[in-house]
C-alpha positions as CSV (number, residue, x, y, z in Angstrom):
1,X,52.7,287.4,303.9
2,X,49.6,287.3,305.8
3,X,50.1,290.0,307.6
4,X,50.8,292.7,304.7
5,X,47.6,290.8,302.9
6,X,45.6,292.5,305.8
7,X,47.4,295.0,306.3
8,X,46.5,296.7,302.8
9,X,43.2,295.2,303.4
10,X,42.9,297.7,306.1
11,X,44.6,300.2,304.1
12,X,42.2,299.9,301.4
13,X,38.9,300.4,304.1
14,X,41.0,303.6,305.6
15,X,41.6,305.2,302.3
16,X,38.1,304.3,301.4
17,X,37.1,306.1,304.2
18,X,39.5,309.1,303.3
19,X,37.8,309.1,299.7
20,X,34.5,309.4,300.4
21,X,34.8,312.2,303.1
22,X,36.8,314.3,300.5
23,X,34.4,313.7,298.2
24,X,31.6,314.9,300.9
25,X,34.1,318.0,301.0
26,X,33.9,318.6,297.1
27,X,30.0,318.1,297.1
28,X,29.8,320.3,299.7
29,X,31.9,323.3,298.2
30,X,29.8,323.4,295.4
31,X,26.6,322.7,296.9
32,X,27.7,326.0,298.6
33,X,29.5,328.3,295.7
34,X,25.7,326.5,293.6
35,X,23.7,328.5,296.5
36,X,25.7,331.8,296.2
37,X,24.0,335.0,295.2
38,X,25.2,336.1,291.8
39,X,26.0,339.5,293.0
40,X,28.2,338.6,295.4
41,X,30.1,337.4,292.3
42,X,29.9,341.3,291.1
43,X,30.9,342.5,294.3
44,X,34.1,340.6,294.5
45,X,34.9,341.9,290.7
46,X,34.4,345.5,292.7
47,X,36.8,344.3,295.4
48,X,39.2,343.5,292.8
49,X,39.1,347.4,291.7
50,X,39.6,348.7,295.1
51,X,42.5,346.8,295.7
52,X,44.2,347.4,292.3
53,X,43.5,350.9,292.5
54,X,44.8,351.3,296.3
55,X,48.0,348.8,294.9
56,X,48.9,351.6,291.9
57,X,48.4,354.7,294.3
58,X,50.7,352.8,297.3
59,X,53.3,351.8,294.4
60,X,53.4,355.6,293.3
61,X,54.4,356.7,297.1
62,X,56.9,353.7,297.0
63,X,58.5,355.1,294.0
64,X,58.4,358.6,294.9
65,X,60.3,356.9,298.5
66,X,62.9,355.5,296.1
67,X,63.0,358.2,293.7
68,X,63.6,361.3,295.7
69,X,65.0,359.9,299.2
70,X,65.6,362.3,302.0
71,X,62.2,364.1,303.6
72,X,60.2,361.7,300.9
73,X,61.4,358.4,302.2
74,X,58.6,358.7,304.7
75,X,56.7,358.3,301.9
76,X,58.3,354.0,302.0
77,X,56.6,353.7,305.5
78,X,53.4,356.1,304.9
79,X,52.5,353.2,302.3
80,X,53.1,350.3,304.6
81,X,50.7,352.0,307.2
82,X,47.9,352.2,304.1
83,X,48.3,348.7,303.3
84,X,48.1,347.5,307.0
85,X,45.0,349.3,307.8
86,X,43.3,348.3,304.3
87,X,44.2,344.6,305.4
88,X,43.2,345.6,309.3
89,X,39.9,347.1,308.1
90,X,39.5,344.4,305.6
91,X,39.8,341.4,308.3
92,X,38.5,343.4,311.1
93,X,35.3,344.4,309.3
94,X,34.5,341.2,307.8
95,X,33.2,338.7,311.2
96,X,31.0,342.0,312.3
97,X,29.6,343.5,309.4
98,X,26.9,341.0,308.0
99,X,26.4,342.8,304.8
100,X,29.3,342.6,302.4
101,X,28.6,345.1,300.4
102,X,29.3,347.4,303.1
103,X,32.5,346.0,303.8
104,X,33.7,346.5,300.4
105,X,31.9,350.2,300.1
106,X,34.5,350.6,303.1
107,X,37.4,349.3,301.0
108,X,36.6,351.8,298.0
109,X,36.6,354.7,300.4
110,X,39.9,354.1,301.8
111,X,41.4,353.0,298.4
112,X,39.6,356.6,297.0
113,X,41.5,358.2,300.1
114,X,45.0,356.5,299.0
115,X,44.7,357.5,295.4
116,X,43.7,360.9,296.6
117,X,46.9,361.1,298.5
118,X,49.1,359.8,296.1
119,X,48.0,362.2,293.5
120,X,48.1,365.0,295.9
121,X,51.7,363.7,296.5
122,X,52.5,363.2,292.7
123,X,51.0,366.8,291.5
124,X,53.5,368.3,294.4
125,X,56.9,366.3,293.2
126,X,56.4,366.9,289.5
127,X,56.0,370.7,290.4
128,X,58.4,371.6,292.9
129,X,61.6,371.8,292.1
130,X,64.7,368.7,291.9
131,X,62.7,366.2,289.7
């Protein structure tokens, strides 16, 4: 009986212990997010657009993959190859490019790119022929 009394003795100084550096964590994450610049707030709303705006234009050439099969499935892969190198520019840009905003002005131009292709690929399968 002795021995469990200090056992959870000692369990009660570890988990102590375990507390108070996860409360050191919390402080510390919003100590940080406290100390952010508001604009970087704004910037991540813009980040938001480019990705929804690249997600829509790659689901278009997905659909278009599905829809029409044959010469167009290329289409299916042509959007995984635009998602990886969004994601690849994305992570790849981010340790060596100190300003963010010119990560993210990267991120709309490729997303701009993507939508242009999809349209351009849209505008040719609703005029040619075997909707």
């Amino acid at each position: 009986m002795r021995r469990y009394i200090a056992d959870l003795h000692f369990d009660h100084e570890s988990m102590n212990t375990r507390m108070h550096d996860a409360l050191n964590t919390v402080q510390a994450a919003f100590t940080q997010l406290a100390g952010t610049s508001p604009w970087l707030f704004l910037l991540s709303l813009a980040e938001r657009g480019a990705a929804l705006t690249a997600q829509i234009a790659m689901s278009v050439l997905v659909w278009f993959a599905a829809k029409r099969g044959g010469k167009c499935f290329l289409l299916f892969p042509l959007a995984i190859l635009f998602h990886f190198l969004l994601d690849a520019v994305a992570v790849i840009c981010s340790p060596y490019l100190a300003n963010t905003a010119l990560v993210e002005g990267i991120i709309w131009v490729m997303a701009i790119g993507i939508a242009f292709v999809s349209l351009t690929v849209w505008r040719n399968m609703f005029t040619s022929p075997g909707k």
